[in-house]
C-alpha positions in Angstrom: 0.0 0.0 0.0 0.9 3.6 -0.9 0.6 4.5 2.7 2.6 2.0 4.3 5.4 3.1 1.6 5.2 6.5 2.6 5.7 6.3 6.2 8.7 3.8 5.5 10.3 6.8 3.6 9.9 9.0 6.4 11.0 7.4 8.5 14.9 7.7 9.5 17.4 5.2 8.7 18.6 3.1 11.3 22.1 3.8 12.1 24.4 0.6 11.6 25.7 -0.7 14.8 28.9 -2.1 15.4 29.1 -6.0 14.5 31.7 -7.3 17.5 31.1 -7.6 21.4 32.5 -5.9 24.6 34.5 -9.2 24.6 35.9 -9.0 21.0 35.8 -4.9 20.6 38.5 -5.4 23.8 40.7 -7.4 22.3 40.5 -5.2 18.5 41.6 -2.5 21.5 44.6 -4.1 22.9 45.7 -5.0 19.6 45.3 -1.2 18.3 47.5 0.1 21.5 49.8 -2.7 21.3 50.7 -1.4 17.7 50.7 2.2 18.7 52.8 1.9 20.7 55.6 -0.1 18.8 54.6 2.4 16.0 55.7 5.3 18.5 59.0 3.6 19.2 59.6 2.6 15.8 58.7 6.5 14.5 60.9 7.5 17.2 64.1 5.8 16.6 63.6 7.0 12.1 63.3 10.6 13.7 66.3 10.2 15.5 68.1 8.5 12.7 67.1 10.8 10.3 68.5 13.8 12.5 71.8 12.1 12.9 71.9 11.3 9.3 70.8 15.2 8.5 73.5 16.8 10.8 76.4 14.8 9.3 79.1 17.0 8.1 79.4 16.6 4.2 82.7 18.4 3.6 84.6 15.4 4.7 82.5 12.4 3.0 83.0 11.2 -0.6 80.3 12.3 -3.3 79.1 9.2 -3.5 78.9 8.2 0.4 76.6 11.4 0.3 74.3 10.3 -2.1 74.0 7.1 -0.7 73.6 8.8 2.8 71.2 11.1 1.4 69.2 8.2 0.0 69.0 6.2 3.5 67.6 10.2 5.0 65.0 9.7 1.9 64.1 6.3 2.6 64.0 7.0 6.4 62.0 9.9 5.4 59.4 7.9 3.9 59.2 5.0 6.7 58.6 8.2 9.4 55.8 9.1 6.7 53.9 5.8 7.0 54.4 5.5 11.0 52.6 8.8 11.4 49.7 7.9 8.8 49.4 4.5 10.4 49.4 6.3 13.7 46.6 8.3 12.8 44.8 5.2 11.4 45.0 3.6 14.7 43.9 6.7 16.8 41.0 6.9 14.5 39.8 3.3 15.2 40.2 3.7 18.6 37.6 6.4 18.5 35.6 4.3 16.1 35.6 1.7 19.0 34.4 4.4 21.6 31.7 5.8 19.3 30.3 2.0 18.6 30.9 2.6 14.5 34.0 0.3 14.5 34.0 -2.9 12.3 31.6 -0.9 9.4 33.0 0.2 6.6 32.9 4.2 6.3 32.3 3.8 2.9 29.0 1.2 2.5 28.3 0.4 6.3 28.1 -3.1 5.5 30.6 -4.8 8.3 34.0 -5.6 7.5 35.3 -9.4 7.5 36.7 -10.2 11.2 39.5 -11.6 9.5 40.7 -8.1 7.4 40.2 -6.8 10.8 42.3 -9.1 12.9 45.1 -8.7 9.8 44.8 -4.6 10.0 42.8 -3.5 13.3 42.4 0.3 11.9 40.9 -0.9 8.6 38.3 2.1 7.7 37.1 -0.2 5.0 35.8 -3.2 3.6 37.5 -5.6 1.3 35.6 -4.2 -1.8 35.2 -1.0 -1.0 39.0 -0.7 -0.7 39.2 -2.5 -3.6 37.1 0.4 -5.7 39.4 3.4 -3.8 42.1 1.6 -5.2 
């Protein structure tokens, strides 16, 4: 009926709930501040070696052992680049795990595979979704 249509339209969407329990959404937790924290250390000790590598003195090294040390400061660079972005990931879900939204993809709500999220905790989305971004 038209009517029963209608008030299905007007009415709000329900808004998806996260698929795990306390139990499970715990353990999703430890596992996200276990790998912040290596992912502090590990950003940590690049900084440092990328400072070290940064104050060397130039005059005395070969042209060549600067280029090479100026690659390894790129490269380092780079690995300090992905430790902050995969920091961020993993603050991110940690608030998806307060506000109840983590374990749905942010892209179709549909839940994403406890396996993707056991193999990357701070996974934002599902398999195919990821799969289209890409």
């Amino acid at each position: 009926p038209p009517r029963a249509a209608a008030a299905e339209a007007a009415r709000p969407a329900r808004k998806p709930k996260c698929p795990f329990g306390k139990k499970e959404l715990h353990d999703f937790r430890e596992a996200l501040l276990g790998m912040r924290s290596a992912r502090i250390g590990d950003k940590e000790s690049r900084e440092k070696e990328a400072l070290k590598a940064a104050g060397q003195d130039v005059s005395v090294d070969h042209m060549a052992d600067f280029g090479s040390d100026n690659y390894e400061q790129e490269f380092t660079l780079g690995l300090l680049e992905q430790d902050i972005e995969t920091l961020r990931d993993i603050h991110d879900a940690l608030i998806r795990i307060r506000e109840g939204t983590f374990g749905l993809c942010e892209e179709c709500l549909e839940p994403v595979a406890k396996a993707r999220l056991k193999a990357i905790p701070y996974a934002r989305l599902c398999v195919d979704c990821k799969m289209k971004e890409e």
